[in-house]
N, C-alpha and C positions, 0 to 999 in steps of 0.2 A: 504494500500500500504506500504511494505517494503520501509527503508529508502533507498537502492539500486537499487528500480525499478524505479524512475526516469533519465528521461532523463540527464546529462548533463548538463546546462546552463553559461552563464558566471557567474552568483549569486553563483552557486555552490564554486566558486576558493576561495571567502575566509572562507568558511567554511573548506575547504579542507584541506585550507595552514594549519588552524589554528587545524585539526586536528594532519598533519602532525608535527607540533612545539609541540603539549601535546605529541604526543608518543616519539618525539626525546629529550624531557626533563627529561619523564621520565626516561631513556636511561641517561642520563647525558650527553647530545651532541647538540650539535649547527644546529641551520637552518643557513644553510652558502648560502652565494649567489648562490654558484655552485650546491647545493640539488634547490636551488628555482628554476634553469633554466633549472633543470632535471626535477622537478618536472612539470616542465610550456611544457617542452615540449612534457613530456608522455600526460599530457591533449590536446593538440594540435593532437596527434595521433588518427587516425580514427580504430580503431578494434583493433585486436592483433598486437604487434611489436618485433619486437628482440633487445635484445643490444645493436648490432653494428650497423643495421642501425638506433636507436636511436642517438648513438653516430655520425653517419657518417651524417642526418641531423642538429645535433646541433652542427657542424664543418662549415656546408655550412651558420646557420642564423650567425653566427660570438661567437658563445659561446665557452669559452677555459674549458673545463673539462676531467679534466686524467680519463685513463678506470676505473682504479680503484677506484675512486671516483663515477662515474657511476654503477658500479658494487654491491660497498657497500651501494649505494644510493637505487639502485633497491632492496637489498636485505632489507633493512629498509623497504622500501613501502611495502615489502610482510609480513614484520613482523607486522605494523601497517595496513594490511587490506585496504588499497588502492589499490596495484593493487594485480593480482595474475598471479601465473604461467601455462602456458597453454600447455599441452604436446599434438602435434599432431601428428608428425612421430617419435619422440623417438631419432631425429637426434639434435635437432635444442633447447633451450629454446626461448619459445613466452612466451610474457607478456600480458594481457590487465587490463586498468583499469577497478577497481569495483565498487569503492564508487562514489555514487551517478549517475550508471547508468545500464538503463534496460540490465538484462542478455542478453547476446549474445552468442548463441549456436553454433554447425556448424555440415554441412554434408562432410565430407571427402571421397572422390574418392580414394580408396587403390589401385587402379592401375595409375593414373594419378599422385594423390597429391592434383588435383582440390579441394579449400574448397567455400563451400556456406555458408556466416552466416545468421542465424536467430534468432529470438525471440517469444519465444512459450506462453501465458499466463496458457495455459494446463500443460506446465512442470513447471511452479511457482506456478500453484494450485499444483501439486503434491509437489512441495517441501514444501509449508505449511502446507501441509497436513500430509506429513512425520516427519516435526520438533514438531508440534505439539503435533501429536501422545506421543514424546518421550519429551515432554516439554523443547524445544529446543526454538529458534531466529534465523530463516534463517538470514542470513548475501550474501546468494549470491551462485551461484551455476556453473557449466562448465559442459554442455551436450552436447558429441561429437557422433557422428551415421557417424560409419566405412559402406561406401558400396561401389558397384562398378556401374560407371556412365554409361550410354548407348550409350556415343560417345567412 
């Protein structure tokens, strides 16, 4: 099992943080209170999320963080491989977290927008089987299947 196909747990968070803090040191920058309650809130998050309403829930639990702080936040977590970015309609940036959870794919409806996520062990046997080949380390993968829905 890749370290990315586990579930999630609360044991995971201080692994996490403390992933977070090596890549932001070595970076020469600070885990600041307001990256920890960004960070706390992306894991709180169920699937993919966007910015703003990241932003727009950690307004409502009582947390003060400017956009830009969030923004710069988010883009560090992509840097260091925690979360990644998820392009569905081409309008919107979505984020989900990676580390330390089973891939989440999705079936996108091109005429509604409707997504369905799932998790395939067929498409992580194909990605091990692909990095292999080329002597590769999956790290995590985003499989999206454009169709059109029957409703």
């Amino acid at each position: 099992m890749d370290k990315n196909e586990h579930i999630l747990t609360g044991d995971v968070m201080a692994p996490l943080c403390s992933v977070f803090r090596r890549y932001l040191r070595s970076q020469d920058l600070k885990y600041t209170p307001e990256r920890a309650d960004i960070l706390d809130a992306i894991i709180a998050e169920d699937g993919l999320f966007e910015a703003e309403s990241l932003m727009d829930s950690m307004r409502r639990d009582g947390h003060r963080a400017s956009k830009a702080t969030l923004y710069r936040t988010v883009k560090l977590l992509r840097e260091a491989g925690i979360i990644q970015e998820v392009t569905i309609d081409g309008k919107q940036s979505h984020y989900q977290l990676i580390y330390g959870r089973k891939p989440i794919d999705a079936l996108v409806c091109m005429r509604t927008g409707k997504r369905i996520e799932f998790s395939s062990d067929e498409i992580v046997g194909i990605r091990k089987k692909i990095c292999a080949e080329h002597g590769w380390d999956p790290a995590g993968h985003r499989f999206v299947i454009y169709a059109t829905s029957p409703e």
